[in-house]
N, C-alpha and C positions, 0 to 999 in steps of 0.2 A: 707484173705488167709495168710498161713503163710508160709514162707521163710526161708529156710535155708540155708547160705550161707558159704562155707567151703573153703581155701586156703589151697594149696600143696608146699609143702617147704617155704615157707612163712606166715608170719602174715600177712592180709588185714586191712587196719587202719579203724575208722571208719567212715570216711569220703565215704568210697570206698562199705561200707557194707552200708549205709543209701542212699548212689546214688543210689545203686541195689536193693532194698527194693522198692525205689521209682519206679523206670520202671519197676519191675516187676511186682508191686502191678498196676499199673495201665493198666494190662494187663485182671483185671477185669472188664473194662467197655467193652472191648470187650464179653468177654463172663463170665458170676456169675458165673457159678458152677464149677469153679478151686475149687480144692480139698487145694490140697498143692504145692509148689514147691521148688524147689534145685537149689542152683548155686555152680560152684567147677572154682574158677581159679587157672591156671596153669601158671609156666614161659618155655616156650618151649625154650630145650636146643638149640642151635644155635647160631651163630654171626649176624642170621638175625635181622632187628630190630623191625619187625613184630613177636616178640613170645609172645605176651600176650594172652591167651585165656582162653574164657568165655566159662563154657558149660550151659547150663541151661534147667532143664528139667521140664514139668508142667505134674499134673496130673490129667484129669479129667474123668468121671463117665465112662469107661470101654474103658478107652485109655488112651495110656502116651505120652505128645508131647515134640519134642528134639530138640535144637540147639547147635549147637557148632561154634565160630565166633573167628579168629583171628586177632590182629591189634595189632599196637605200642603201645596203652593204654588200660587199665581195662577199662574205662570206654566208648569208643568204641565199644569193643567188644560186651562191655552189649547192647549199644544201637543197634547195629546190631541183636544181637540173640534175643533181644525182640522183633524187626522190623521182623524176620523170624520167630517167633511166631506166631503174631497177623496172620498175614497172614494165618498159619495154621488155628488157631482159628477164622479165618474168612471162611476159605473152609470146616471147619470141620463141624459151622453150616449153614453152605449152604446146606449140606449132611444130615444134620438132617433138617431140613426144607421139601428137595425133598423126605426124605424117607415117 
């Protein structure tokens, strides 16, 4: 699957791009036929210390799944919005099973 992963007002090093590659790509054992997917972090303006956010969106065969996860770290975020993924991708082929 491939990944494309984009920053907003910032470079992401690539330490931060090869973590997200990683969890996301492993969002294929849950389900093959991810098409492709996108990540976009953000620094949410604020004095909070929770502005890092991940959004990441996956595409597959006549659906598009989306998370969006904020926390202190990029790489939190990812593990949360992967974590609310999979779960999609676990009810999605629940739905294709019962159809």
């Amino acid at each position: 699957m491939k990944v494309k992963v984009s920053s907003l007002h910032f470079t992401a090093d690539q330490k931060l791009i090869d973590f997200t590659n990683e969890k996301v790509g492993k969002l294929e054992t849950f389900y093959d036929k991810i098409i492709d997917g996108s990540v976009v972090f953000k620094v949410d303006k604020g004095s909070d210390r929770e502005n890092k956010l991940a959004e990441i969106k996956l595409n597959i065969p006549g659906k598009e799944l989306f998370a969006k996860k904020t926390s202190e770290s990029f790489e939190k975020s990812v593990d949360q919005a992967v974590e609310a993924l999979r779960r999609q991708l676990k009810k999605y082929k629940e739905k294709l099973v019962e159809a």
